[in-house]
C-alpha positions as CSV (number, residue, x, y, z in Angstrom):
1,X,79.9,16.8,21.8
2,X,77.3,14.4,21.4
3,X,76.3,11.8,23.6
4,X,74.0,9.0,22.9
5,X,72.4,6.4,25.0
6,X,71.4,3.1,23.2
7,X,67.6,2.7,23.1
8,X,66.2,-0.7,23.9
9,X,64.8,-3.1,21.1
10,X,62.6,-0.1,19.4
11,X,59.9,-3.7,18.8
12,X,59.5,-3.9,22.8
13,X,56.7,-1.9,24.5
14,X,59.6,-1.2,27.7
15,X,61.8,0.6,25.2
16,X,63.0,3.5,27.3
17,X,62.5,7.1,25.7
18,X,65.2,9.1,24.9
19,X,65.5,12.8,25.7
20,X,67.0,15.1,23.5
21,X,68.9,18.1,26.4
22,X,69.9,21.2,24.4
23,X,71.5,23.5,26.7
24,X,74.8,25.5,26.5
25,X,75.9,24.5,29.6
26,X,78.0,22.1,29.5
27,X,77.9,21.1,33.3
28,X,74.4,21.7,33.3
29,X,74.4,19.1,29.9
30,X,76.1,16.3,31.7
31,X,74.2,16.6,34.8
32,X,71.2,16.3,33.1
33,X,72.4,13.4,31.0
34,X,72.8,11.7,33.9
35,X,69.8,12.3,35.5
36,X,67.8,10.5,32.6
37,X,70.1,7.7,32.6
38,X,69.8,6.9,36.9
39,X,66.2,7.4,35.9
40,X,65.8,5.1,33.5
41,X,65.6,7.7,30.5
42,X,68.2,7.7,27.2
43,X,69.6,10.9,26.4
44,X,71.1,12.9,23.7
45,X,73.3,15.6,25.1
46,X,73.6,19.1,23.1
47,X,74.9,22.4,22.6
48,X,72.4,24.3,20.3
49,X,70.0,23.9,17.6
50,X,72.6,22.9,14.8
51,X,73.5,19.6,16.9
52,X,70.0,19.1,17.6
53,X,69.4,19.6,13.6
54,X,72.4,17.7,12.6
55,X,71.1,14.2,13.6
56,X,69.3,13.8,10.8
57,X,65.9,14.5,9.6
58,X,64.4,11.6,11.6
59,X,66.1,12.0,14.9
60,X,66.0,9.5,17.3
61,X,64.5,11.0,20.3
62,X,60.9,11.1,21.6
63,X,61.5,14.8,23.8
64,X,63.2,17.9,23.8
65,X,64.1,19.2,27.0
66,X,65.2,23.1,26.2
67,X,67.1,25.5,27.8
68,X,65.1,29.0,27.1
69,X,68.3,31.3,27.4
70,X,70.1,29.8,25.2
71,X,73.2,31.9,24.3
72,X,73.5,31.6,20.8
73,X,70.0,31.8,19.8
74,X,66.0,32.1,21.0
75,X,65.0,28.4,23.0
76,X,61.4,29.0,22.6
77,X,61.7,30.0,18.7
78,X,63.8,26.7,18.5
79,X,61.8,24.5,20.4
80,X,58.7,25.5,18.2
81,X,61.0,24.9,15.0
82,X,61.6,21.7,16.4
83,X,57.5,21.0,17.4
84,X,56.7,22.2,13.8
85,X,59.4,19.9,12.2
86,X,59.3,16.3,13.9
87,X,56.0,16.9,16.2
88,X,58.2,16.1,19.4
89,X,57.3,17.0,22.9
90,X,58.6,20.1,24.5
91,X,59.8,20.6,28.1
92,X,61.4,24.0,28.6
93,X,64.3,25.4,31.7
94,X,63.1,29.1,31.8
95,X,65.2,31.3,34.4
96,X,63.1,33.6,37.1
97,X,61.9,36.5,35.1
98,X,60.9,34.7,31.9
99,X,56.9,34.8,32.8
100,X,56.1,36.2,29.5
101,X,57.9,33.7,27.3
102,X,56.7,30.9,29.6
103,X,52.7,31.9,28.8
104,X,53.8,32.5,24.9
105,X,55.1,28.9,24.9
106,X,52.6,27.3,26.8
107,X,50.0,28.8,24.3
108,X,51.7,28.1,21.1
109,X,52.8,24.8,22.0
110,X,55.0,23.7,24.5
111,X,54.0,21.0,26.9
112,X,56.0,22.1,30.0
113,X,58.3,24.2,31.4
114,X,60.4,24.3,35.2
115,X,61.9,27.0,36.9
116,X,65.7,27.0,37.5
117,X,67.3,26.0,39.9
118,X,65.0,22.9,39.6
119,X,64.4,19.7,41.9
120,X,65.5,17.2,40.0
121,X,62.6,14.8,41.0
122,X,60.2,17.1,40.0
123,X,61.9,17.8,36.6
124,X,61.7,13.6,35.8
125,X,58.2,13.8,37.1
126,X,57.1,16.2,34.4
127,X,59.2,14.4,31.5
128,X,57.6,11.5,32.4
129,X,54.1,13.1,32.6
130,X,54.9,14.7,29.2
131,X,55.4,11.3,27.9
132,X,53.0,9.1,29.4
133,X,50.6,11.8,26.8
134,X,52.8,10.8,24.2
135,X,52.2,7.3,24.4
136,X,54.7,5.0,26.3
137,X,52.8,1.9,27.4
138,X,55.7,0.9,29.3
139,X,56.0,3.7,31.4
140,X,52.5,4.2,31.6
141,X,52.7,1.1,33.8
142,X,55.4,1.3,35.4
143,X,53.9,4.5,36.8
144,X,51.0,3.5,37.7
145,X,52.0,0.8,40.5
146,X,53.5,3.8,42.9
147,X,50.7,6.4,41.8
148,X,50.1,8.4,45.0
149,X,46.3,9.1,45.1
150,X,44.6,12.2,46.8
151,X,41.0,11.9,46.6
152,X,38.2,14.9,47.3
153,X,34.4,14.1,46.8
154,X,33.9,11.8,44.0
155,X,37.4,12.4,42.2
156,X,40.8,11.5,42.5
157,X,44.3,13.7,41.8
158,X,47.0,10.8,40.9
159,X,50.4,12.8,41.7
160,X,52.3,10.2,40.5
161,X,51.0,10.5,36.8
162,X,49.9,14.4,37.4
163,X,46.2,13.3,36.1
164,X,42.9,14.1,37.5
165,X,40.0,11.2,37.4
166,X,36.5,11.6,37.4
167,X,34.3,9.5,39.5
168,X,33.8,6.9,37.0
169,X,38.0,6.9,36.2
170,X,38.3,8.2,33.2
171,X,40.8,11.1,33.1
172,X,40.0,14.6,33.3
173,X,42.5,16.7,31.0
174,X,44.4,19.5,33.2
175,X,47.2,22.5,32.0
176,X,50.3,22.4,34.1
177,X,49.3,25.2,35.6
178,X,45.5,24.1,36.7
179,X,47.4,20.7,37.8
180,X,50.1,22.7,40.3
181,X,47.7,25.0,41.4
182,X,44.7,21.6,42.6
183,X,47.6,19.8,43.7
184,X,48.5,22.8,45.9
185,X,45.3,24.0,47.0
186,X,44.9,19.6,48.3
187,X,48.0,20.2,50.2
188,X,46.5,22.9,51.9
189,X,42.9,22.1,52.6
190,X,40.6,23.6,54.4
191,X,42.6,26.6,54.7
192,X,42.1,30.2,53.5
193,X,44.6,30.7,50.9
194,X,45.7,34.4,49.9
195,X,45.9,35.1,46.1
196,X,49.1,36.4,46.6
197,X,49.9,32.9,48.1
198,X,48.5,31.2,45.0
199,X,50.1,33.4,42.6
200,X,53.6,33.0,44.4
201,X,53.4,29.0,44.7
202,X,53.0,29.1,40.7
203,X,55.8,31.2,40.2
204,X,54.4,34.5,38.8
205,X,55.8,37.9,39.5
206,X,53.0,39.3,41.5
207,X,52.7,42.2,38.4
208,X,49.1,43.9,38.1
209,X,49.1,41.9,35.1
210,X,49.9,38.5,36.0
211,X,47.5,38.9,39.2
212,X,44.5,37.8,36.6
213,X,45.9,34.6,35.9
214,X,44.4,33.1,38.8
215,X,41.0,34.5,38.6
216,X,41.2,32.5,35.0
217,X,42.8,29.7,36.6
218,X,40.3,29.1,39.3
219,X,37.5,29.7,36.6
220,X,38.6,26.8,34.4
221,X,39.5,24.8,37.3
222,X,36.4,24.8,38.7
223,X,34.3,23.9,35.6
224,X,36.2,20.6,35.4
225,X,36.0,19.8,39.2
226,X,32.6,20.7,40.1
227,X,29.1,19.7,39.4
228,X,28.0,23.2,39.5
229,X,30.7,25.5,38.4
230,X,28.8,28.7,39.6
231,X,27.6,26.9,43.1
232,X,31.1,25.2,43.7
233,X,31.6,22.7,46.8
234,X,35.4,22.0,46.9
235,X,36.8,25.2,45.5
236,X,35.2,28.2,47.2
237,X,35.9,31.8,47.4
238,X,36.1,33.8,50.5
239,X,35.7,37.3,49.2
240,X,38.6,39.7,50.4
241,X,40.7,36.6,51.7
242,X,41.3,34.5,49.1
243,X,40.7,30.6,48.1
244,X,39.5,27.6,50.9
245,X,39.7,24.3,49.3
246,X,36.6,22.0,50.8
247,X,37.8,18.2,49.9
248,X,34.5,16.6,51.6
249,X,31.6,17.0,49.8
250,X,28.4,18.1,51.9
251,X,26.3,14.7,53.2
């Protein structure tokens, strides 16, 4: 069954987005519908692809919030039909064990993705991140008069909006992954942080392989927070220990 939430007047800059949920769960469906709506989000509740493909071929709905597992065909092949088709958004619900399909998606085009079981504050906060980068002036704003600002040296981390800002405020592009792993290390500072630690907090499954994905992480990381990449103030290494993150720079 479909459900559809009336969009505001599409002329007005505070029309309210509407998420498109595809997930075979229908508890999990209505749940989620309701989420969007207490959080000022429309919604378009579905089963599967076909629903999803059956509203036409200009749909009205600005994200697609996919349930990887689905049980009558691929999420992620779906969700990149649906990228490829209409150019929407994409925030996928992956299950624990899905690593694999969570890198393949973020590298071929999905914008997000949240473990389940999720906190459903943190799920609205990446749909609204999502969509802030698609363009939503109205949210945008709205956003930006409770933005809670941590700031380290010259720059600012805006966890609010999930944006980084350089020292003269223009925004600094981060992955989800480099955002959740700066926005850990500034809830942690000045602390030696194991890798294992890391690697846990950003939900990998501690394999051999997967272990590398913070080396690359802290690598790109720091050539967007520091002067120096190589000779780095705020994010340094303590060989055999781990990760201490410095938020004062030196005087």
């Amino acid at each position: 069954m479909i459900r559809i939430s009336a969009r505001m007047n599409e002329n007005s800059d505070t029309r309210r987005p509407v998420v498109a949920i595809i997930d075979d769960d229908a508890d999990l469906r209505q749940t989620l519908a309701a989420l969007m709506e207490e959080n000022g989000l429309g919604s378009v509740a579905l089963a599967d692809g076909a629903s999803f493909f059956a509203l036409g071929p200009a749909p009205e709905v600005d994200l697609a919030l996919i349930d990887l597992k689905l049980t009558s065909e691929n999420g992620l092949a779906l969700a990149l039909r649906i990228r490829d088709r209409f150019g929407l958004p994409i925030v996928m619900l992956t299950g624990r064990g899905d690593e694999m399909d969570k890198i393949i998606g973020l590298e071929t085009g999905v914008d997000d993705y949240l473990l389940k079981p999720f906190n459903p504050r943190e799920l609205i906060a990446r749909i609204r991140a999502v969509l802030r980068r698609s363009g939503y002036p109205a949210l945008d704003q709205a956003d930006r008069s409770t933005s809670a600002i941590v700031r380290f040296g010259a720059m600012r981390l805006d966890q609010t909006r999930r944006e980084l800002l350089g020292p003269d405020g223009s925004e600094i592009p981060l992955t989800n992954a480099e955002y959740r792993l700066l926005d850990y290390l500034l809830r942690n500072p000045d602390r030696v942080i194991p890798r294992t630690e890391l690697l846990h907090e950003l939900g990998n499954d501690l394999s051999q392989y997967m272990d590398r994905t913070i080396d690359v992480l802290i690598l790109r990381l720091r050539r967007k927070i520091e002067t120096v990449p190589s000779k780095p103030i705020h994010l340094q290494t303590r060989r055999g220990q781990g990760y201490v993150f410095v938020p004062r720079s030196p005087a």
